[in-house]
N, C-alpha and C positions, 0 to 999 in steps of 0.2 A: 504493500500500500504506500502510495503519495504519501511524505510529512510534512509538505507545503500545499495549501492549497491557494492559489490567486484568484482571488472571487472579486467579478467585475462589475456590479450596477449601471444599467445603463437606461437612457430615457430619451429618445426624440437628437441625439447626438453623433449620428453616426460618422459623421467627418471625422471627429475626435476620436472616435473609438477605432477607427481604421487606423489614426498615427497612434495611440497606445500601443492597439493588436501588434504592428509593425516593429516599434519597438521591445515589445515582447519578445517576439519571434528572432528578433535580431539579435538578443541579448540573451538567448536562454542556449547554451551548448547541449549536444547530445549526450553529454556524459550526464548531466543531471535532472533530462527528462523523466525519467524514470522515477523523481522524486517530488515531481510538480503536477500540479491539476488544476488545469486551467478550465475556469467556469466562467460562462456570462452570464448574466438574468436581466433580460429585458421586461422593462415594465409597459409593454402592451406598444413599443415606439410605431409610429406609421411613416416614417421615413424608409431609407434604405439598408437600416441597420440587419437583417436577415442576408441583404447580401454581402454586407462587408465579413460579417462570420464565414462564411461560403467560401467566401476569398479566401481567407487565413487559415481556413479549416483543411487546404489543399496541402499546406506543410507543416499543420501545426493541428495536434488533438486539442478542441474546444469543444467541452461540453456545454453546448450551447437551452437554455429556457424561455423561451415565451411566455408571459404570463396572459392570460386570456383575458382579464382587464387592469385595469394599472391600480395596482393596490397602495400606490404610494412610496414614497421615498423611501421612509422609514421601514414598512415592511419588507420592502424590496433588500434593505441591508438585513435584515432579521433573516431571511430568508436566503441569505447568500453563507449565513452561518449555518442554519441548519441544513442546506445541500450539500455543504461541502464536506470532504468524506477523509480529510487529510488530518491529523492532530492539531497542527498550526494553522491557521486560516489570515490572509491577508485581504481584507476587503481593501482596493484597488479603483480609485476615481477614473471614471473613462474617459477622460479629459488632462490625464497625467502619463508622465512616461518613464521608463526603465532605462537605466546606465549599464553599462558592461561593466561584467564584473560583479554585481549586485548580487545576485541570483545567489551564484557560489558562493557568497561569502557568507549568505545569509543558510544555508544547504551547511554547512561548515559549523555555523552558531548552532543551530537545530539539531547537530546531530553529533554535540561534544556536551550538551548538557540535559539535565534529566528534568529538572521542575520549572522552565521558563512561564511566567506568566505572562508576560510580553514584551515586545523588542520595539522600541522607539528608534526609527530611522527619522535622519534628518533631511529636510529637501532642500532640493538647490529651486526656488522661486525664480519663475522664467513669462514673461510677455509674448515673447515669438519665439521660432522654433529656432532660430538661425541662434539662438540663444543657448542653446544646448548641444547643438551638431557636436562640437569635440570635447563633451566631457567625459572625463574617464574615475574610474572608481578605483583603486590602490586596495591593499589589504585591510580591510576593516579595521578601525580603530575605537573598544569598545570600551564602556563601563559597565562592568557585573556589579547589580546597587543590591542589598541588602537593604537599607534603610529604604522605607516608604515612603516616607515624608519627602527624601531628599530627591528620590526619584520623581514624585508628583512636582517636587519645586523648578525641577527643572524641565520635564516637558510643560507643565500649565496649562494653557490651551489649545495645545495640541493633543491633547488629550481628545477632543472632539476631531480630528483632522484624520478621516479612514484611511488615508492614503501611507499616514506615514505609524502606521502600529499594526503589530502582528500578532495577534492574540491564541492563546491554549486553548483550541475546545476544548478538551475536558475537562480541565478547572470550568472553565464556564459551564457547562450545561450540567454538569454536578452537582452547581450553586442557585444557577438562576433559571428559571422558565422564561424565556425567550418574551411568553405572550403576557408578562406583569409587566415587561417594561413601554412605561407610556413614548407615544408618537408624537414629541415636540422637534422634532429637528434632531434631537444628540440621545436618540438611543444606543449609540455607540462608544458614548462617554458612560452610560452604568455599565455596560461589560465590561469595557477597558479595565474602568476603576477592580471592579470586582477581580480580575483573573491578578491584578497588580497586588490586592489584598489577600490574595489565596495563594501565592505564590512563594516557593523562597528566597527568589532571585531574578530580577527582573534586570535586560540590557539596553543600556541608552548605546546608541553607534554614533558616534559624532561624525563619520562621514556626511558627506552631500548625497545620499545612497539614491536618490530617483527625481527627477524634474515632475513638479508642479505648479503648474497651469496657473496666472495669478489672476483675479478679479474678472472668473468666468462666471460665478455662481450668481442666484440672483435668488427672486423670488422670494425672501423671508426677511422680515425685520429683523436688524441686529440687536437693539436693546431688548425687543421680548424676546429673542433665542436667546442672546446672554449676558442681557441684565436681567433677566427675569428666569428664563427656561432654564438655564443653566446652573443657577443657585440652587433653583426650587429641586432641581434632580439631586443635584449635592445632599440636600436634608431630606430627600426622599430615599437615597442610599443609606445614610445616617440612622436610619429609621432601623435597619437591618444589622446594619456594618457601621462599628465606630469610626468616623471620620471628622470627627469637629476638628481634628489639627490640618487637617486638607482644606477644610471651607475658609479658614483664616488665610490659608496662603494662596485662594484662589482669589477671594476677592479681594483684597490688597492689589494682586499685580493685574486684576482686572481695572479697578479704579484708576491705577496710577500709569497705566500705559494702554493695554489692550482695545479699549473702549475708547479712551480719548485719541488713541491713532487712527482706528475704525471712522471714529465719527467725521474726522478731520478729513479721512479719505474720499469719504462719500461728499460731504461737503465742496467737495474740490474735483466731484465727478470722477474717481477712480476707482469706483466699484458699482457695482450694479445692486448689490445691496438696497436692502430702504433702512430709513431712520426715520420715522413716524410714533411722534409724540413722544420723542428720546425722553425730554426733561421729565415729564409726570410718570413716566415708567419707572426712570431710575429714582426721584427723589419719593417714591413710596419704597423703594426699598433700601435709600440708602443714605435717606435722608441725615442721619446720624452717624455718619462716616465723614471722618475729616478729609480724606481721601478725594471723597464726593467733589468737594468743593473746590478744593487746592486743585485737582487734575480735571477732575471730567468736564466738572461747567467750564471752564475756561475754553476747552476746545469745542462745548456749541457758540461760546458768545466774542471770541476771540475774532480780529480778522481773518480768513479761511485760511490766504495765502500766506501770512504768517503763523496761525495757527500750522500748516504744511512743511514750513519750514522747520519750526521748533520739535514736530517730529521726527524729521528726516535725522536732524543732530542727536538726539534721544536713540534712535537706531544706531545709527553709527554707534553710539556710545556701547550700548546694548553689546552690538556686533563682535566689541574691540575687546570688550569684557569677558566672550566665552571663552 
């Protein structure tokens, strides 16, 4: 049996999904097919997404699904876990793409240690493709975290980001019923969480391990996905699993950069995102956070363009600090 599974979600994208497939294909050697299972699930697209699979399915095994109506985003990830048939499962954005070298190094992590609960890859953030043509991936360079806290501090919100985490089915399905976790956008931030809490050793890989696709997605409000959805899951996990020392360090580095660079962005038209009635979302929940005030309002009431600036510097800084 496959100990990777690449499980792919897809919706009405198929341009996109042809350059991922492609990079797939290009980047997975035959020494370690044997250890990969590549899955699609389409959520009902009426594009030409069925033929682009056809195409790649010529040199490349894809277990390709149809879903008969689109069940949605969210189940459609739910659904990419429980298809897949491998211990490890990568849910994989179809609008993101794979480095040489990835593949194996990650085939190599999976199969030198025994209780991963999941492996946080880093992306290289990419605009066009001509952006990516010669990147190359070197020998992995990991951190095996023991500590929980320290591991959540350092992914944060990426935690939500399918693309770049590879999570234990069986710690998962051991622990959680797929169908309690609610449909707000990040039901894949309570697995995450969970397989990282059931685990004895989780890897962050500080490589650049796969290109992702920047300010493609759209469709959802950022402060109710996370100023709002994203807490509310935090003390919905809580409920089960202690994590009060995780919610302090999520919204802390929510307040003080994540949200105020979010808003800034949209502001200044570089995301497709919405930000609809940002202020009265957040000050019901955060009203009572110094944080609140000092970082986040200043970036709706700031000038945009300098608002834009004062984040680009805050990045950098960020950047220089890993």
């Amino acid at each position: 049996m496959s100990c990777l599974t690449i499980a792919i979600p897809t919706f009405q994208r198929a341009k996109y999904l042809d350059i991922c497939l492609a990079s797939l294909e290009k980047n997975m050697p035959q020494t370690i097919q044997d250890d990969i299972e590549v899955l699609v699930i389409d959520n009902n697209s009426q594009d030409n997404t069925a033929e682009i699979i056809k195409k790649h399915q010529i040199s490349m095994n894809i277990r390709y699904i149809r879903n008969e109506t689109n069940i949605g985003p969210d189940e459609n990830f739910k659904k990419c876990i429980a298809e897949a048939i491998s211990r490890y499962v990568w849910v994989f954005g179809d609008d993101d793409v794979f480095f040489p070298s990835t593949l194996e190094n990650i085939i190599d992590i999976l199969k030198s240690k025994e209780t991963i609960g999941l492996i946080h890859l880093r992306a290289k953030n990419f605009y066009d493709d001509a952006e990516i043509l010669d990147c190359q991936v070197q020998a992995f360079s990991c951190l095996s975290m023991e500590s929980k806290e320290k591991f959540v501090a350092k992914i944060h919100t990426n935690i939500t980001f399918i693309s770049a985490n590879i999570v234990n089915k069986e710690i998962l399905l051991k622990t959680i019923d797929l169908k309690d976790i609610p449909n707000n956008n990040l039901g894949q931030m309570y697995w995450n969480i969970v397989c990282i809490l059931k685990s004895d050793v989780n890897i962050f890989v500080t490589n650049e391990a796969f290109g992702a696709r920047q300010f493609n997605s759209g469709s959802y409000n950022l402060c109710e996905v996370f100023g709002k959805n994203f807490i509310d899951m935090l003390y919905l996990i809580n409920l089960k699993y202690p994590i009060s020392s995780f919610i302090e360090i999520y919204i802390k580095r929510l307040l003080m950069f994540y949200l105020p660079a979010n808003i800034v962005r949209i502001r200044n038209g570089l995301s497709k995102v919405e930000c609809k009635g940002c202020f009265k979302i957040l000050y019901t929940k955060y009203k009572f956070r110094i944080y609140f005030w000092i970082f986040t309002v200043p970036a709706m009431i700031l000038p945009k363009k300098i608002a834009l600036l004062i984040v680009k510097q805050i990045e950098i800084i960020l950047r220089e600090g890993k």
